[in-house]
C-alpha positions in Angstrom: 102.2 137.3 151.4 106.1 136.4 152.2 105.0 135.7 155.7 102.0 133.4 154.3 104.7 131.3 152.2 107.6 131.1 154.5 104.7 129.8 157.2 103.6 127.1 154.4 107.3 126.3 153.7 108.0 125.5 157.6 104.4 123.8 157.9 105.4 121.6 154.9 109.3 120.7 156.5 107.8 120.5 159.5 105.6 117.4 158.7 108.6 116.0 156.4 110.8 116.0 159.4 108.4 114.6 162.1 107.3 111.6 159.1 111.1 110.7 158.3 111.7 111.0 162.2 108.7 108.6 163.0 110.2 106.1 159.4 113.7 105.9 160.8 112.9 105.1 163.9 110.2 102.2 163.5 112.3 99.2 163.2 112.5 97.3 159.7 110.4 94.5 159.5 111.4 92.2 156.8 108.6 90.6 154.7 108.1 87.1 154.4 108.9 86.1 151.3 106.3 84.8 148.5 106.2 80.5 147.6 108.7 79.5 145.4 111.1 82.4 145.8 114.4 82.4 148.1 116.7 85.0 149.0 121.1 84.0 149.2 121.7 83.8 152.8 125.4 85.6 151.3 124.8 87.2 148.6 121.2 88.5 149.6 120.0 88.1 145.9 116.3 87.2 145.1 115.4 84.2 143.3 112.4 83.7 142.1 111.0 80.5 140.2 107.7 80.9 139.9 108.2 81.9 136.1 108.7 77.8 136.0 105.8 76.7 137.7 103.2 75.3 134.8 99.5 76.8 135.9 96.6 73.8 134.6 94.8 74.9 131.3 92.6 78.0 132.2 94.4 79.4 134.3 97.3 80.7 132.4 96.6 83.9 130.5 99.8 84.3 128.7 100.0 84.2 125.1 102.3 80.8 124.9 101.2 78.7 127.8 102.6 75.1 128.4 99.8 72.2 128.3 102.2 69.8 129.9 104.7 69.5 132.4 108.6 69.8 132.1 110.2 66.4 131.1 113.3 64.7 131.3 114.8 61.7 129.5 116.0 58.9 131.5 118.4 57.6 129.5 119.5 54.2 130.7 117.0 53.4 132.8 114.4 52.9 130.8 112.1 55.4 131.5 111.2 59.3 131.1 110.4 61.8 134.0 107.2 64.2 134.3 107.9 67.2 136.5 107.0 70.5 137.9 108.3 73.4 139.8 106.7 74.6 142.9 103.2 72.9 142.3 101.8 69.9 141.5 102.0 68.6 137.5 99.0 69.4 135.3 98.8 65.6 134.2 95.6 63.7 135.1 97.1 60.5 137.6 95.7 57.1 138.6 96.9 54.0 140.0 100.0 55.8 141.8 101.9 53.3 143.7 102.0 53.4 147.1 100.2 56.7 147.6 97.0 57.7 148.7 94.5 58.8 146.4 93.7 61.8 148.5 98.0 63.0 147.3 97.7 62.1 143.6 96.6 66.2 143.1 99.8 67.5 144.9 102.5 64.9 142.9 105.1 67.3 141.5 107.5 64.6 139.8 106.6 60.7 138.5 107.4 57.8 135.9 105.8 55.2 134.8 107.0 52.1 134.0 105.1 48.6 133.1 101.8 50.5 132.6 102.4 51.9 136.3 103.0 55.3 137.4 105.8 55.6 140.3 105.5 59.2 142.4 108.9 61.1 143.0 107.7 63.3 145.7 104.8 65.5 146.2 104.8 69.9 145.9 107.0 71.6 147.4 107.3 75.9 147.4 110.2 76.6 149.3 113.2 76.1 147.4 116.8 76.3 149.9 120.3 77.2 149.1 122.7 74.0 150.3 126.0 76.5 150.3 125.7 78.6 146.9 123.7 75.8 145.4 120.6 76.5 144.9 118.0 73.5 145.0 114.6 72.1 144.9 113.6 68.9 147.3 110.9 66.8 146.7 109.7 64.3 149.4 107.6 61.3 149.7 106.7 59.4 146.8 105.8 55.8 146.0 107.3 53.3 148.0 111.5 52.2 147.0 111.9 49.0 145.5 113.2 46.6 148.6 115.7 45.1 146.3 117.1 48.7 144.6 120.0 49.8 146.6 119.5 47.1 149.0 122.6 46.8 151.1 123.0 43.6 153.3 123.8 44.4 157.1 123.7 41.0 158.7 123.6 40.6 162.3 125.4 38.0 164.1 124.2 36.5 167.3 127.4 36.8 169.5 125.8 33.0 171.0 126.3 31.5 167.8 130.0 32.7 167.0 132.7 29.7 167.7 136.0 31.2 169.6 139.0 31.0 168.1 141.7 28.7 169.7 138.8 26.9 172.0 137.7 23.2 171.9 134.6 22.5 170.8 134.3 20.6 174.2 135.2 23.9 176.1 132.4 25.6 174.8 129.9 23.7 177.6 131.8 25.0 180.5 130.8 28.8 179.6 127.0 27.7 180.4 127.1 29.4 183.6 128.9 32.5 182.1 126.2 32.8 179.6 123.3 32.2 182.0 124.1 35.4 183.3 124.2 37.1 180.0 120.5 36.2 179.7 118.8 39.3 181.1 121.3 41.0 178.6 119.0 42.5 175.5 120.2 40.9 172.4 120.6 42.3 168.9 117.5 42.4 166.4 118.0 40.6 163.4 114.7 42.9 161.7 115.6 45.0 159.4 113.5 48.7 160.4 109.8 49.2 159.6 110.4 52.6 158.3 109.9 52.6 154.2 112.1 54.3 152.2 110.0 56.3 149.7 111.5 58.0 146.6 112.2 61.5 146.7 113.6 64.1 143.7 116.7 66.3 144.1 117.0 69.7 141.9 119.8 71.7 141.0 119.3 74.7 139.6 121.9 76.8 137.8 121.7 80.2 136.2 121.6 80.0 132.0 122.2 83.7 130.5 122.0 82.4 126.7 119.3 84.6 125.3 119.1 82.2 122.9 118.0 79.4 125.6 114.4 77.9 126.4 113.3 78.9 129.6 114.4 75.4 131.3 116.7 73.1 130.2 115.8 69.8 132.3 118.3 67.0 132.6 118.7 63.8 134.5 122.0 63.4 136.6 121.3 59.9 138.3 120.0 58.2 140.6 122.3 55.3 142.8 119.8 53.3 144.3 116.5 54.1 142.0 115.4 56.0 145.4 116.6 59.3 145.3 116.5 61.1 142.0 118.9 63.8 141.2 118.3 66.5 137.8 119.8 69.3 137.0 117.7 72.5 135.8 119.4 75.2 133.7 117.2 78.8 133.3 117.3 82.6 133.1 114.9 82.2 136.1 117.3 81.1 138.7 120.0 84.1 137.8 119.5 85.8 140.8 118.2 89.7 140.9 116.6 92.3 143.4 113.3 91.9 144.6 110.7 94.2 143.1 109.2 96.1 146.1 105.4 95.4 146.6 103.3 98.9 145.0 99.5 99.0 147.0 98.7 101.7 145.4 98.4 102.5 141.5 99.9 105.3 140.1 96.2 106.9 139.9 95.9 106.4 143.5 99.2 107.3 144.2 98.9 111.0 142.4 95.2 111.1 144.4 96.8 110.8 147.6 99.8 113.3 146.5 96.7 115.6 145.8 94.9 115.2 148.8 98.0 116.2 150.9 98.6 119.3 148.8 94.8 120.3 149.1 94.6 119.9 152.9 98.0 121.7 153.8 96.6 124.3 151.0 93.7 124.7 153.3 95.0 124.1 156.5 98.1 127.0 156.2 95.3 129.5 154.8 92.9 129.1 156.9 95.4 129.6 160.0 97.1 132.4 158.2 93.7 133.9 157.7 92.7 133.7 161.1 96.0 134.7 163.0 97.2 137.3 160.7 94.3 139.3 158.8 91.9 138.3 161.8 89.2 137.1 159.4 86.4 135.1 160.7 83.9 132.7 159.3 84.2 131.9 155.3 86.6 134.6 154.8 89.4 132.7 156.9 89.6 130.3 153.7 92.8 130.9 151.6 91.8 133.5 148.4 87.9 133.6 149.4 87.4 136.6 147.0 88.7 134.2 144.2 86.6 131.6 145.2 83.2 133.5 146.2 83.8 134.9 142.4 83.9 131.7 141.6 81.1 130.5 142.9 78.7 133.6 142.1 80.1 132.9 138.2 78.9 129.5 138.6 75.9 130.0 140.5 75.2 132.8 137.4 75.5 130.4 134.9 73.3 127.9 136.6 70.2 130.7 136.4 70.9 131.8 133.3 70.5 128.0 131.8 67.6 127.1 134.6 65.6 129.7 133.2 66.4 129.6 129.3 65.1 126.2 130.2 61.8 126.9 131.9 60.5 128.7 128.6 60.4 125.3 126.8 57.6 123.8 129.1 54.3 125.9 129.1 53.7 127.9 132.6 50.0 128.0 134.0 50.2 131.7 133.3 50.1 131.1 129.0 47.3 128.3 130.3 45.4 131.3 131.5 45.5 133.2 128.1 44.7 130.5 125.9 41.8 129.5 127.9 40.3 133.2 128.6 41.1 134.1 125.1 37.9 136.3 123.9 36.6 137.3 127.2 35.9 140.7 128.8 38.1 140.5 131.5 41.2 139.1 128.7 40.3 141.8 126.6 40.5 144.5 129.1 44.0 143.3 130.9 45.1 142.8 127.3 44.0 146.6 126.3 45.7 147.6 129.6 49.0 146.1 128.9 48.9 147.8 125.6 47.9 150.6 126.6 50.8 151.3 129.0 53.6 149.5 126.3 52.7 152.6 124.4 53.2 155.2 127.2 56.3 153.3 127.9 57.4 153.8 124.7 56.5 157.7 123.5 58.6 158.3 127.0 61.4 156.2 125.7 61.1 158.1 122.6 60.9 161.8 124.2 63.9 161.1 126.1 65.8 160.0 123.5 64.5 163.3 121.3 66.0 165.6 123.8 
């Protein structure tokens, strides 16, 4: 028996050693990480802001879900801001400027202003870390307005300029100068095609008030009525460790625990059975008197209860009686039965006498 457990010890360390050995020396393969979470590229904490991402009606099963989107008050402009985190807002849209219908569903920040609703940039899941700063980016909304933040760059045909300290009259003699400068390309005056299109900058901060909201949202500014810039304050974007990913529950977990134990259980037996007490067949299984016990207990029972059982339905044998009741050949097996009942019986009795 101490030759049977110190085999079962070295079995068990054994297969420890060889699955550590085979862990440490697979490389680590990190994870990607899930939308709208971010890990510090120098502190390595997780950040996860999906706890400020507003789900549409229906879809949120917690107790106190939002029905709108964030907001923000704009203050001098004129005007108050809609927005969401990581996802589109839950707001029905129409008549967005400059975008196609086909992007009203993925808008993530607007405004609207003189019965028209402006776009601030469509969804975006991957927030980024600019240093230790932590922000949000939204991209591609409506269309800036040409005259907001408009900044004059005009461009001066050389051809035109007078030199200083010339003659007007001099100028003619420079024709043939210039006719060479023809093939030369000359400056565009057209301002670029490209169109600037509005676009939503958020910094997020970490807020440890218990006594906080889950987001404080607030406008910072916005220079040229292009680029939008807020500020969001939570408990959210206080940076943590990331909770490792469990496939299993703890049910299935404790199964597989189980199913380990049972097969090394069976395994070490069986080979102790067979290489030590030279035991062939069933009786190389570890404790087969226990279990054949076992089993015959069981198998007991299961007569015992069969049988008790049988005696409720009505076997062709009392059919027999019932319908041979009163004939010769009843009456004579049923004399005959009786008949050796009482031999039975004065035996029992004369053995008992003596």
């Amino acid at each position: 028996m101490i030759f049977s457990h110190s085999f079962l010890l070295h079995l068990g360390l054994a297969a420890t050693s060889s699955y550590v050995a085979s862990a440490a020396s697979s490389p680590k393969k990190e994870t990607p990480l899930e939308p709208c979470t971010v890990r510090s590229p120098t502190t390595h904490a997780f950040f996860d802001l999906n706890p400020l991402h507003v789900l549409p009606p229906g879809q949120d099963k917690s107790k106190h879900a939002r029905t709108h989107s964030w907001n923000a008050t704009g203050y001098e402009l004129g005007y108050n801001f809609t927005m969401n985190f990581c996802g589109p807002v839950i707001e029905e849209l129409d008549h967005v400027v400059g975008v196609d219908k086909d992007l009203w569903k993925n808008i993530s920040a607007y405004y609207k202003q003189d019965g028209k609703t402006y776009s601030l940039g469509l969804q975006n899941s991957a927030p980024l870390f600019r240093g230790r700063k932590l922000v949000l980016n939204y991209t591609d909304g409506s269309p800036c307005d040409a005259d907001a933040g408009k900044r004059s760059h005009t461009v001066n045909d050389i051809m035109n300029r007078e030199l200083v300290g010339k003659p007007k009259g001099d100028q003619n003699d420079d024709d043939d100068d210039d006719e060479d400068d023809d093939s030369r390309k000359k400056p565009s005056k057209k301002p670029s095609s490209s169109v600037r299109r509005k676009n939503t900058i958020i910094s997020m901060l970490c807020d440890r008030d218990p006594l906080s909201p889950l987001l404080t949202l607030s406008f910072v500014g916005s220079p040229d009525e292009c680029t939008y810039v807020f500020e969001g304050r939570s408990s959210a974007v206080c940076g943590g460790v990331e909770a490792a990913k469990q496939t299993l529950s703890p049910s299935g977990v404790f199964g597989v625990i189980a199913f380990i134990a049972l097969l090394v259980y069976l395994v070490g037996g069986c080979v102790y059975s067979r290489m030590v007490l030279n035991q062939r067949g069933w009786r190389q299984l570890p404790n087969y008197a226990l279990w054949a016990g076992m089993f015959g207990f069981f198998k007991d029972i299961f007569i015992i209860l069969t049988s008790s059982c049988t005696r409720c339905f009505p076997s062709r044998r009392g059919y027999s009686r019932v319908n041979g009741y009163g004939g010769s050949g009843s009456r004579g097996r049923g004399r005959g039965d009786s008949d050796a009942e009482n031999r039975l019986i004065d035996e029992l009795n004369e053995e008992w006498e003596d």
